[in-house]
N, CA, C and O atoms as a GROMACS GRO file, in nm:
protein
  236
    1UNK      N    1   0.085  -0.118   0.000
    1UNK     CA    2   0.000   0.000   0.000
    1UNK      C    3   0.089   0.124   0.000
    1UNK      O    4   0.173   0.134   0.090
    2UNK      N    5   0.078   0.226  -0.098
    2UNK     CA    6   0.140   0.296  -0.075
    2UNK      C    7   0.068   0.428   0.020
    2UNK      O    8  -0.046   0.445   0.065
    3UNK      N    9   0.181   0.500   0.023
    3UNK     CA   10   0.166   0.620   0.135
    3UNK      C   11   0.077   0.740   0.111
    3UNK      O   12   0.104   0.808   0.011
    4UNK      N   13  -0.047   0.785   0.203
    4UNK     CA   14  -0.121   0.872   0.155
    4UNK      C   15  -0.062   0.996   0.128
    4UNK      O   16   0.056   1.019   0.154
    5UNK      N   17  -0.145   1.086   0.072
    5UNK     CA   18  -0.105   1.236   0.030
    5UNK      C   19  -0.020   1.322   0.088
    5UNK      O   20   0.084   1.366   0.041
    6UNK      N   21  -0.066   1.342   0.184
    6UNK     CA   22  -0.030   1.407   0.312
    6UNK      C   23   0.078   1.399   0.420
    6UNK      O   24   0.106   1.478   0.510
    7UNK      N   25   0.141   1.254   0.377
    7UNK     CA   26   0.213   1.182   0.447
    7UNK      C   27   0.380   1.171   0.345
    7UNK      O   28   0.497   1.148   0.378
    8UNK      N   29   0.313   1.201   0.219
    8UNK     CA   30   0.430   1.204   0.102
    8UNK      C   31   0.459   1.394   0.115
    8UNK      O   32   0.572   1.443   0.122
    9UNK      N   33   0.357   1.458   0.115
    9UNK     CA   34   0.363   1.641   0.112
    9UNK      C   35   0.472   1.666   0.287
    9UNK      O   36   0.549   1.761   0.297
   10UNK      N   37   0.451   1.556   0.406
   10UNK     CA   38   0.526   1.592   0.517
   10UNK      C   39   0.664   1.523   0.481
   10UNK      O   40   0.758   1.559   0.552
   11UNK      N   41   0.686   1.450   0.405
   11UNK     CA   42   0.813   1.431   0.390
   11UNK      C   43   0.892   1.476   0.295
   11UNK      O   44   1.014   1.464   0.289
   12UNK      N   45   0.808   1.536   0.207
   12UNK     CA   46   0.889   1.663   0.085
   12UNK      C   47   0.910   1.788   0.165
   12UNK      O   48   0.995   1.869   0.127
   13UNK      N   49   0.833   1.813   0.281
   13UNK     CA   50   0.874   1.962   0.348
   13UNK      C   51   0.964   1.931   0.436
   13UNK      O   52   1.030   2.031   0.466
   14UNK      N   53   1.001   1.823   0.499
   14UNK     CA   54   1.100   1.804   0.599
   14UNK      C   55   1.260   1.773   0.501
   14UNK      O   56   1.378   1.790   0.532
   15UNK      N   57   1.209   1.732   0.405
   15UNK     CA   58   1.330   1.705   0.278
   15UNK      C   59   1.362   1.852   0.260
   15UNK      O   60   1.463   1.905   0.305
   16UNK      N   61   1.276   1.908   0.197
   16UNK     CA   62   1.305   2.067   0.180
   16UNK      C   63   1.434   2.146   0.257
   16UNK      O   64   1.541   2.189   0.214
   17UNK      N   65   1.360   2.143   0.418
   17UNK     CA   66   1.400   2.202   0.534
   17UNK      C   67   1.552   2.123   0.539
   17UNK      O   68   1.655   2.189   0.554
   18UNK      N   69   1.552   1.968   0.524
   18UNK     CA   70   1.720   1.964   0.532
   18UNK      C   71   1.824   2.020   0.477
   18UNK      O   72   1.935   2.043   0.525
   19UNK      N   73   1.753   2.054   0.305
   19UNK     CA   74   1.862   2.122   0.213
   19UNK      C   75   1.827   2.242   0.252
   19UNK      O   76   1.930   2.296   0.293
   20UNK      N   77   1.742   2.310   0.262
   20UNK     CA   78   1.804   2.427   0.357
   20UNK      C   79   1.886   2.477   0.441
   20UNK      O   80   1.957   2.577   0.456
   21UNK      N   81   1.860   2.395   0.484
   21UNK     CA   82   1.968   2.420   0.609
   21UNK      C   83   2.133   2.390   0.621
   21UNK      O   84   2.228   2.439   0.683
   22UNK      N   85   2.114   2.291   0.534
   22UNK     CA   86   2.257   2.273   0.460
   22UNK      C   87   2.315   2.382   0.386
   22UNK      O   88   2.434   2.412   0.391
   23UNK      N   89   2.164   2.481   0.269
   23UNK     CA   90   2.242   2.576   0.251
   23UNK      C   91   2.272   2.674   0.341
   23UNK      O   92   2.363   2.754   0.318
   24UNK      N   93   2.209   2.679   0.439
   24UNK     CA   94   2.259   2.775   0.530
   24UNK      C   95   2.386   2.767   0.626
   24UNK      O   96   2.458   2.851   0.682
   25UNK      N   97   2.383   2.663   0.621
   25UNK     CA   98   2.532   2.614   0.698
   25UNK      C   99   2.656   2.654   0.629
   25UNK      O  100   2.757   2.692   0.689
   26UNK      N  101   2.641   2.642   0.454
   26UNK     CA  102   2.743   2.682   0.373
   26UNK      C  103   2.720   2.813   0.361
   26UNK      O  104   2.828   2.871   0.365
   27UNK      N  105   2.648   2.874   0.350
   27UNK     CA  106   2.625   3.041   0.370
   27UNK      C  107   2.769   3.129   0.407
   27UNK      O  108   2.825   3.173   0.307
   28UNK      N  109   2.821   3.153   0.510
   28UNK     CA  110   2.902   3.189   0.523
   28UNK      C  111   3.066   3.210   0.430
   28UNK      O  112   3.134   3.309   0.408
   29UNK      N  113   3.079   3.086   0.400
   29UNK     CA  114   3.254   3.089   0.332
   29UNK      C  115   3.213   3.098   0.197
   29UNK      O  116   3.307   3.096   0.118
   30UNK      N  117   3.039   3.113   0.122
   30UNK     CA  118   2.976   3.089  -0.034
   30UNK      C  119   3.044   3.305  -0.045
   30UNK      O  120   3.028   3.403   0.029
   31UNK      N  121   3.112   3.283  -0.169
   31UNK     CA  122   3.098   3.386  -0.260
   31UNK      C  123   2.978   3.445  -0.346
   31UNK      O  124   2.865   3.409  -0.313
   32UNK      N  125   2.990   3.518  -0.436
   32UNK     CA  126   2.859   3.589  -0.458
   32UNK      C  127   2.807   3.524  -0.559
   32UNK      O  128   2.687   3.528  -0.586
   33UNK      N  129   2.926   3.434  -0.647
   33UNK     CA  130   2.865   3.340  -0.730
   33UNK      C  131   2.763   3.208  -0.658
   33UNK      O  132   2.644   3.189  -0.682
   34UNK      N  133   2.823   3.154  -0.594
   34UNK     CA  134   2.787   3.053  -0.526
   34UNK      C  135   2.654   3.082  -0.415
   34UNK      O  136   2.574   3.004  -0.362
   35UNK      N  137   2.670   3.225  -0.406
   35UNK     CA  138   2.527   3.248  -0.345
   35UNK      C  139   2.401   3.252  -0.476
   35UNK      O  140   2.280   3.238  -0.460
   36UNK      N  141   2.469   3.274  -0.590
   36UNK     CA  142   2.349   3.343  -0.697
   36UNK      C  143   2.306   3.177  -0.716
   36UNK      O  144   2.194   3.141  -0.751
   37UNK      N  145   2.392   3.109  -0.694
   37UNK     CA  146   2.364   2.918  -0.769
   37UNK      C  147   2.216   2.893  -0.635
   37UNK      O  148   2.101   2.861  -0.664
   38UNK      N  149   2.248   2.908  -0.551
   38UNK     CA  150   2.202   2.850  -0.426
   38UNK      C  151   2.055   2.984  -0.446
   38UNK      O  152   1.948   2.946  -0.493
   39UNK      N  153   2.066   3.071  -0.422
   39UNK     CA  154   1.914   3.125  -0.493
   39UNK      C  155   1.842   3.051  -0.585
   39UNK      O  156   1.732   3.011  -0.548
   40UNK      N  157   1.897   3.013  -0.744
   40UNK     CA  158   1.847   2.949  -0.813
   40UNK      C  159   1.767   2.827  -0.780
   40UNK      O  160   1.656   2.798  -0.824
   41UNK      N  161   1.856   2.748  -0.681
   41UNK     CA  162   1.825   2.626  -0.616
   41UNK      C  163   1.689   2.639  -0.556
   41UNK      O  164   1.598   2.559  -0.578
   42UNK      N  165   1.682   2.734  -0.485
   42UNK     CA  166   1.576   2.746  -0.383
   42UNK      C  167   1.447   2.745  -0.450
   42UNK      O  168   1.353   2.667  -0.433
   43UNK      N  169   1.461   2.879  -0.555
   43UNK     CA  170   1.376   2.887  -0.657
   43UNK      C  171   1.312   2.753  -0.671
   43UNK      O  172   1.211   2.717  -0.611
   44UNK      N  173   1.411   2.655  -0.790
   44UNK     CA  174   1.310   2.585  -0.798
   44UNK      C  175   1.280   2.474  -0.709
   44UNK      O  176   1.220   2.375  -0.751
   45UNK      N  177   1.322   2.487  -0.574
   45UNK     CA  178   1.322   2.407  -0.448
   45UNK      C  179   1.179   2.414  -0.421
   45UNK      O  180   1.128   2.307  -0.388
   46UNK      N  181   1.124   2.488  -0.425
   46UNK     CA  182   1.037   2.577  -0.254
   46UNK      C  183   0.909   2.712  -0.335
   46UNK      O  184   0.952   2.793  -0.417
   47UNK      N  185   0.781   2.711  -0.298
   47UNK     CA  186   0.710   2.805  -0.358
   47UNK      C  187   0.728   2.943  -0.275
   47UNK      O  188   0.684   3.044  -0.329
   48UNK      N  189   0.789   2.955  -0.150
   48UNK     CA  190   0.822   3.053  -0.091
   48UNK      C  191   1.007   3.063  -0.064
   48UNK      O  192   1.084   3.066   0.033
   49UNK      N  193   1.015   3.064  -0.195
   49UNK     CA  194   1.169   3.099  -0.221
   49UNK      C  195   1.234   3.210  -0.151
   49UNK      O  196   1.326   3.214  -0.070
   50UNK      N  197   1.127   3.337  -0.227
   50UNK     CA  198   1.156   3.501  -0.226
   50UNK      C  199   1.192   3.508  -0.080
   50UNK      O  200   1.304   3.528  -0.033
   51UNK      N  201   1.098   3.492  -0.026
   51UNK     CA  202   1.080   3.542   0.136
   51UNK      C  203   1.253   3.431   0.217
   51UNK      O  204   1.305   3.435   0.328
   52UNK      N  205   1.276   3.369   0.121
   52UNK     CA  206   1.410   3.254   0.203
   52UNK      C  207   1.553   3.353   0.152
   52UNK      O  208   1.650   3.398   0.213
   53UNK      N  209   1.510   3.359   0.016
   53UNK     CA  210   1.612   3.448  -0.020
   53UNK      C  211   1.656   3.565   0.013
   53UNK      O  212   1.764   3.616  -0.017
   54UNK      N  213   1.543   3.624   0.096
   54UNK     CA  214   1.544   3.783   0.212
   54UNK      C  215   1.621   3.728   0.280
   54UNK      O  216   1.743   3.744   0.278
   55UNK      N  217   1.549   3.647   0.360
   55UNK     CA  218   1.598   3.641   0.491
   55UNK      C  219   1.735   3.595   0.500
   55UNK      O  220   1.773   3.595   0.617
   56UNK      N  221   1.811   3.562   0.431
   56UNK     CA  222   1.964   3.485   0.405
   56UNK      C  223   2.025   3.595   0.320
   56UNK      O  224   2.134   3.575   0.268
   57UNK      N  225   1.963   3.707   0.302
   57UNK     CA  226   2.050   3.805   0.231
   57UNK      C  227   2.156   3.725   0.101
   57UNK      O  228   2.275   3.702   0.120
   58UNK      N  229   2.098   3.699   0.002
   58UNK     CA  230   2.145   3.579  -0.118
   58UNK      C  231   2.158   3.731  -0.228
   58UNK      O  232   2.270   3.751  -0.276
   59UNK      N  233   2.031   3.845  -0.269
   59UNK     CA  234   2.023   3.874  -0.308
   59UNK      C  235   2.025   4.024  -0.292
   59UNK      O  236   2.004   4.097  -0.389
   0.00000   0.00000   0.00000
């Protein structure tokens, strides 16, 4: 049986939140290139990119 809706949508947001946070961990020693890559990422990561990309000053 596979896994209901809701149960696949909580483990794409907790997936999400890890690579996040990974990029945020690299945040620091990332240049301005390597910040513009990691924006991109998010983009097509996440429907509330913009508001991630504020807050991490990427852009």
């Amino acid at each position: 049986m596979s896994m209901s809706q809701r149960k696949r949508e909580l483990r794409a947001r907790r997936k999400r939140r890890e690579k996040v946070n990974v990029m945020k961990a690299r945040l620091p020693q990332a240049d301005a290139a390597k910040k513009a890559v990691y924006a991109e990422k998010l983009r097509k990561m996440t429907p509330g990119a913009e508001i991630l990309i504020k807050s991490m000053e990427l852009e």
